[in-house]
N, C-alpha and C positions, 0 to 999 in steps of 0.2 A: 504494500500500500504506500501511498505516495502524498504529503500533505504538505498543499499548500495554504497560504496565509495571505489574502487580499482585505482591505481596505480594513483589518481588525476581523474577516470571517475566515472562517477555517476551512477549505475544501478537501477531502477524503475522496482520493483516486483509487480503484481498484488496482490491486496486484493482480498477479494470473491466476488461475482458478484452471482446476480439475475440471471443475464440472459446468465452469462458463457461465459463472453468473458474475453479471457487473452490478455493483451498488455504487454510485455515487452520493456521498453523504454530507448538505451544509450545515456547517454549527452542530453537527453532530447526528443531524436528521436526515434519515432517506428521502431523495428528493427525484432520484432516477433509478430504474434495476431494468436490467434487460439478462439475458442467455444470449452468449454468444460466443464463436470458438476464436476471432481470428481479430475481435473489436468491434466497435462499432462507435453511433455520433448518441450523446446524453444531451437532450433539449430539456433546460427548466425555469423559470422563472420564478425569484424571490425578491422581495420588501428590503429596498438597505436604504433608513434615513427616508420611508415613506413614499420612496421611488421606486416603481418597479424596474427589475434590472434582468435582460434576458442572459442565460447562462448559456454554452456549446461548448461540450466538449468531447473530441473526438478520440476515441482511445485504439492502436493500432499493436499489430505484436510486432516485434524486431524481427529482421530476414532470420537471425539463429533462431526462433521461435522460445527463446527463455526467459524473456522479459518484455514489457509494453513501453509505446511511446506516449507522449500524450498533448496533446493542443487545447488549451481553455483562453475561451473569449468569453467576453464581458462585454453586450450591448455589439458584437461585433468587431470587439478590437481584443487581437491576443493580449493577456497578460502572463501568457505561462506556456513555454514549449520546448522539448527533450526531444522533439524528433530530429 
């Protein structure tokens, strides 16, 4: 698992999984879950400061297949990316 820290909230990336379920989790809260073997894109939208703020983040496996990459925007602009 993978966590990141924006504007004071916490984002929880999925590590790899056996059994290919992704949970994305902000501030602590499941906010996306999907099944999936090879990645996929987590769309959600939460409240920061009364403003809604649209989340995407794409989670992908590396060519050796042992570990994930990941790209997260915010409203459309990356703030976060290992790929």
């Amino acid at each position: 698992m993978k966590v990141i820290v924006h504007n004071g909230h916490q984002i929880q990336l999925p590590g790899m999984s056996l059994t290919g379920k992704e949970e994305v989790k902000y501030d602590g809260k499941v906010v996306s879950s999907k099944h999936t073997i090879f990645g996929g894109t987590h769309v959600f939208r939460v409240k920061e400061d009364g403003e809604d703020v649209d989340y995407e983040i794409e989670i992908g496996t590396r060519w050796h297949g042992l570990s994930n990459w990941y790209v997260v925007r915010r409203n459309g602009r990356v703030i976060y990316t290992d790929r």
